[in-house]
DOLODREN-754887 format. One line per 8 residues: number of its first residue (from 0); their letters; for each residue x, y, z of C-alpha. Coordinates in steps of 0.02 Angstrom, whole numbers, plus 50000, padded with zeros to 5 digits. Layout:
% DOLODREN-754887
NUM = a = X Y Z; ...
% end
This chain:
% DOLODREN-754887
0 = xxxxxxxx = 50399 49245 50875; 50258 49148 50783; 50315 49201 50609; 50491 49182 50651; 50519 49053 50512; 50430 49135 50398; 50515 49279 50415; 50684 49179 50397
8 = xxxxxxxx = 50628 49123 50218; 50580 49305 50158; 50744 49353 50214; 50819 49234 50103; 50699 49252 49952; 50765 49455 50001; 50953 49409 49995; 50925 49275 49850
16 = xxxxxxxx = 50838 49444 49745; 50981 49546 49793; 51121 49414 49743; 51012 49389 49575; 50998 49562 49546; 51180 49587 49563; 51228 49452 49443; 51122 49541 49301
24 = xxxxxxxx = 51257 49649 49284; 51393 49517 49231; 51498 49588 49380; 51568 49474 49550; 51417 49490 49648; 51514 49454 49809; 51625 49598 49752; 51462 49722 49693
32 = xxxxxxxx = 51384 49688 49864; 51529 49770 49965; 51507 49926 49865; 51318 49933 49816; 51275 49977 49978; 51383 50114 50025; 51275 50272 50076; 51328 50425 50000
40 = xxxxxxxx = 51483 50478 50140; 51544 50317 50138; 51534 50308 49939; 51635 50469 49893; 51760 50416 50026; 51795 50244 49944; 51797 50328 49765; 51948 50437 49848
48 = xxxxxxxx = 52013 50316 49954; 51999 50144 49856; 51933 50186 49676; 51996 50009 49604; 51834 49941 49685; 51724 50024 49582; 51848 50043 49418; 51855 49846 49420
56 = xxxxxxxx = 51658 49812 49450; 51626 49947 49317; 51487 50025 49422; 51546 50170 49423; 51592 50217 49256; 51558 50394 49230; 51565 50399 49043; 51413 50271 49036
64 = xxxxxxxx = 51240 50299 49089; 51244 50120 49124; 51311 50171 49320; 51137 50206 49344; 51020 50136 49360; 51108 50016 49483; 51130 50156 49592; 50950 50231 49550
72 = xxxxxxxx = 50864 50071 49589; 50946 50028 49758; 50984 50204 49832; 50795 50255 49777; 50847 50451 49830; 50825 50531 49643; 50630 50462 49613; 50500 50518 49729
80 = xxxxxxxx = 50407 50367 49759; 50235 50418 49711; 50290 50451 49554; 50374 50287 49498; 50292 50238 49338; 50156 50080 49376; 50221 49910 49299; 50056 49799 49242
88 = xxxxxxxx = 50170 49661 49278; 50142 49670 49462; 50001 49629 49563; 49916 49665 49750; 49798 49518 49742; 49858 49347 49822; 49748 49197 49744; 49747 49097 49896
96 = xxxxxxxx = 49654 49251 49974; 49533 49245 49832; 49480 49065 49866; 49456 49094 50035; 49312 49222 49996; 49260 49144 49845; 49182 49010 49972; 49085 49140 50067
104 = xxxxxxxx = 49036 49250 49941; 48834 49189 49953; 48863 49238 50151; 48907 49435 50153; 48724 49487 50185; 48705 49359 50322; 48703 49492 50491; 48724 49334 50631
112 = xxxxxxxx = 48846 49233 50509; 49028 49259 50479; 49019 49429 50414; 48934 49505 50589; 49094 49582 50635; 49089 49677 50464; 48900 49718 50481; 48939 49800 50653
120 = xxxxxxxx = 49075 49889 50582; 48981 49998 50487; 48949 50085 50645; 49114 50157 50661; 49176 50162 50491; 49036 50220 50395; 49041 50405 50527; 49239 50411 50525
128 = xxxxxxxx = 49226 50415 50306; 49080 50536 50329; 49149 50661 50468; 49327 50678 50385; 49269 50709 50230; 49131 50829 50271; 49284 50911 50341; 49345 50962 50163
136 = xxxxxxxx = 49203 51042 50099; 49113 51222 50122; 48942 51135 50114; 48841 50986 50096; 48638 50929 50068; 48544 50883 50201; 48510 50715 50196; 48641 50679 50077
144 = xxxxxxxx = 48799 50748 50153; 48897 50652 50026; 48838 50702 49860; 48914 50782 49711; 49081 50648 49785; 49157 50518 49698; 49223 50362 49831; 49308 50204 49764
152 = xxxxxxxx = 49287 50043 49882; 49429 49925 49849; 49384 49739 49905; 49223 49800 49922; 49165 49600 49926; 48952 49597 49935; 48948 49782 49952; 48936 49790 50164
160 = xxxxxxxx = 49016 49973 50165; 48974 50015 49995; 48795 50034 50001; 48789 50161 50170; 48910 50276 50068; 48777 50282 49895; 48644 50304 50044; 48751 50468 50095
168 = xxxxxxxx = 48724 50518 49924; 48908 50472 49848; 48939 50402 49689; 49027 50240 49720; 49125 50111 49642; 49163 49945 49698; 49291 49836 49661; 49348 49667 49709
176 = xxxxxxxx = 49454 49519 49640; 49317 49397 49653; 49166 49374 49523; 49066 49304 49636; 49071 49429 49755; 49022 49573 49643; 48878 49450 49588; 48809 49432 49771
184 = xxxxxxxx = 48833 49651 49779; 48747 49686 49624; 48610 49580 49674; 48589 49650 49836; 48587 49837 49750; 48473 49793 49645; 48333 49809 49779; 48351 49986 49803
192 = xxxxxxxx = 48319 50105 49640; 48417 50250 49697; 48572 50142 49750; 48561 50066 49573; 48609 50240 49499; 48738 50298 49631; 48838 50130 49665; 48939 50040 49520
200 = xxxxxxxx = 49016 49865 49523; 49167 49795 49439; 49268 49639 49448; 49445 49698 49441; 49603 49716 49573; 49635 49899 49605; 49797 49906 49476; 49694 49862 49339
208 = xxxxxxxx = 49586 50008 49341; 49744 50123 49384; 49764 50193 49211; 49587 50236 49169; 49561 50333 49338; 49691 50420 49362; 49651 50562 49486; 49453 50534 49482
216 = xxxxxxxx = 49413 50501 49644; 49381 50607 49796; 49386 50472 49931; 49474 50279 49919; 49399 50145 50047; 49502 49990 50098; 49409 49929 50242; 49512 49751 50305
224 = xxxxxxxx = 49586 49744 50152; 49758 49786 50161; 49814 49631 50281; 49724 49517 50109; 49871 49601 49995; 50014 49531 49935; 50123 49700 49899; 50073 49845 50002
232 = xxxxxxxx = 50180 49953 49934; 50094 49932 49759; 49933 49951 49832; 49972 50109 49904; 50047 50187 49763; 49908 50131 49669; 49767 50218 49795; 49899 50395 49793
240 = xxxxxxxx = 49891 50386 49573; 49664 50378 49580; 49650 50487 49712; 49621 50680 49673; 49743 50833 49759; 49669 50841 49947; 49590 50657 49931; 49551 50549 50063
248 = xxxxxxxx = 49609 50370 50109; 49524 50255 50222; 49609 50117 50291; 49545 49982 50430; 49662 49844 50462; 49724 49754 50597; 49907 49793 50700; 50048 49662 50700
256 = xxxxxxxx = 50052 49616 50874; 50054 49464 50975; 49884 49502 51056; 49828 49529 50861; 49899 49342 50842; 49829 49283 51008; 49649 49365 50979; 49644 49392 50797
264 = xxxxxxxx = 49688 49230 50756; 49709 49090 50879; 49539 49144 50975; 49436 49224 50821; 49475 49091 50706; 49532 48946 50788; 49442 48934 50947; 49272 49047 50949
272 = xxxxxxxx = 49251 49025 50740; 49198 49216 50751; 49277 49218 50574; 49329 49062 50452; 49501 48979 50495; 49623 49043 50370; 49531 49231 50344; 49704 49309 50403
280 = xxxxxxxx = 49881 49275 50390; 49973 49346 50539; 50123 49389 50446; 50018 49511 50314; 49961 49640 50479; 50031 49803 50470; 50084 49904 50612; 50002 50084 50610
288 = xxxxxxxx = 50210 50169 50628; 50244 50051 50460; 50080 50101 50374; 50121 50277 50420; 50267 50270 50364; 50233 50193 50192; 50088 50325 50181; 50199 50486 50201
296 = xxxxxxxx = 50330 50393 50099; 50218 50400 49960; 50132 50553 49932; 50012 50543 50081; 50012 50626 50236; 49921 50527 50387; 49801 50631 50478; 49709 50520 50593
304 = xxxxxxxx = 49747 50330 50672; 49631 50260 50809; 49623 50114 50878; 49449 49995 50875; 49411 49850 50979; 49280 49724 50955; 49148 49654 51093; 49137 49455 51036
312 = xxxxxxxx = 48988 49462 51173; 48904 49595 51123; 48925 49605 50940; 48968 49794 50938; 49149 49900 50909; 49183 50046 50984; 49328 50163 50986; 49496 50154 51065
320 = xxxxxxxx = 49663 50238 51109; 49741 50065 51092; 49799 50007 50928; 49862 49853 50990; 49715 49739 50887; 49610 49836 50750; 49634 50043 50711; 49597 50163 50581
328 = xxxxxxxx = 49687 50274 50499; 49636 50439 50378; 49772 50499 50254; 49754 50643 50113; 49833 50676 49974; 49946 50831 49937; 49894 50939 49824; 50070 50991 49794
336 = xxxxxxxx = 50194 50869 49735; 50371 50920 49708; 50418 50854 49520; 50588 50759 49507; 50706 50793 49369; 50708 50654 49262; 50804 50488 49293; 50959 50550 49153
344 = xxxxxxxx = 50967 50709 49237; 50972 50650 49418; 51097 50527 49360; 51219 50675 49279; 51189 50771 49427; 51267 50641 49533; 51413 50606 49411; 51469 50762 49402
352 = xxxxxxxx = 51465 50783 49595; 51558 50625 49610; 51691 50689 49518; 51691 50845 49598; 51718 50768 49735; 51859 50653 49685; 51946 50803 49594; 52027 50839 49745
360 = xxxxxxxx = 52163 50666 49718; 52217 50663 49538; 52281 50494 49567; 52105 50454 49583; 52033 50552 49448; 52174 50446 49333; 52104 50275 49405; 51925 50349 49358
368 = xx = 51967 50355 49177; 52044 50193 49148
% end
């Protein structure tokens, strides 16, 4: 109810996308609407049934490979999505985010400041990374239960979460959008010699380092990052392509709820100043069944979500069966993905079972080759 006109306008930036895309292909869009969306029942039954629709939009030319990649894009059935190619072009980092943090980047060490919530934290997250992934291995050094892994942080701002995993023994890098942040995490490092070697910062957004890590990591870390992200979808894809078969993802994050709005926002921002005003953008939370559901949909299959509720009084988390505000969630990567054919081959595939199909009426088949 409080992002109702919000909502409203993405709907309209959704339909104005869909209207644009339509009239990229020099065709009616009114008329390309009616039959874009068709699923595939529906589809063969207008190709026997009413076959001018599609002869006059030429969308459905067999002949031409140009049918395609209309359908491709919109019916997204013939690409598994963790295997879509990544475009440069698009990005998970919102710029308003990064001036937010940019302004408390010289605060992250600060235990009573505006980062306590993050500090405190580390009591929960910090085991839950540890346990699960101790789970995937025969054996591990005392001490340094961690070691011989490889963990990428992602908005891993002055290094709160980073440093406990080096001390664990893993090699870590961290990553964040903003300079200044990496600055205020390299400095802190630098006070510990053996964290020096394990622990690695860079200033970068996750899809910038996509191409040059492909499969290299055995663990990826995005603690109360994902509700900062502009395109989750990207980001997800993005954490499936670095991570190795059988890797880990960590995700903390924050339910879309109206006690999430009520506490998360209006009371933690607005009334007790527990965090900055403008830190989080109710609209951006993620319910754990959507999460879930882009996390299977791409590659990853979720084994854990708990919830995690925060004592303002007290300063401390502790673990819940209520998701309702803050949760967790564990996913790992498959180590067997099913390859698609290729886009050309999907596409013939589908031809020729149209036509099949409309064999059957050879007054269609005639109204097909015109």
């Amino acid at each position: 109810m409080w992002g109702g006109s919000k909502l409203s306008s993405s709907g309209s930036r959704f339909l104005g996308g869909l209207r644009s895309g339509f009239q990229s292909t020099q065709v009616d869009s009114s008329r390309l609407t009616t039959s874009a969306v068709y699923p595939k029942n529906q589809l063969s039954w207008i190709l026997q049934i009413k076959p001018w629709v599609f002869s006059e939009n030429r969308i459905m030319w067999f002949k031409s490979y140009s049918i395609t990649f209309a359908c491709l894009n919109w019916m997204k059935s013939y690409r598994l999505p963790w295997t879509r190619p990544y475009s440069t072009s698009r990005t998970t980092v919102d710029r308003n985010e990064v001036k937010t943090f940019l302004a408390l980047a010289h605060r992250w060490w600060d235990e009573q400041g505006v980062y306590a919530p993050l500090h405190s934290m580390n009591d929960l997250r910090v085991p839950f990374i540890r346990d699960n992934l101790l789970r995937t291995v025969a054996t591990h050094q005392p001490g340094k239960p961690l070691s011989g892994m490889k963990i990428l942080d992602v908005g891993c701002g002055g290094g709160l979460l980073t440093e406990p995993l080096g001390r664990l023994g893993a090699s870590v890098i961290g990553i964040d959008p903003v300079d200044e942040n990496i600055k205020t995490a390299q400095h802190h490092k630098s006070f510990d010699p053996v964290l020096d070697k394990r622990i690695e910062y860079r200033t970068c957004s996750l899809e910038e380092i996509v191409k040059d890590t492909v499969e290299t990591f055995d663990a990826v870390v995005a603690s109360e990052v994902v509700e900062h992200v502009i395109d989750l979808e990207t980001f997800i894809q993005c954490c499936f392509q670095v991570l190795k078969p059988d890797g880990s993802l960590f995700i903390t994050t924050i339910n879309k709820t109206q006690l999430s709005y009520a506490l998360g926002i209006v009371f933690s921002e607005q009334i007790a100043g527990i965090v900055p005003k403008g830190t989080h953008t109710w609209e951006k939370f993620v319910s754990p069944e959507k999460l879930e559901s882009i996390l299977e949909s791409n590659g990853l299959s979720v084994q854990t979500v708990v919830g995690m509720l925060y004592n303002p009084f007290s300063g401390y988390w502790h673990w819940s069966e209520n998701t309702s505000l803050n949760y967790a969630a564990h996913a790992l990567k498959s180590s067997l993905q099913e390859q698609p054919a290729p886009a050309e081959f999907a596409l013939k595939g589908e031809a020729e079972e149209l036509q099949a199909e409309a064999s059957t009426n050879s007054g269609v088949q005639e109204d097909l080759k015109k």
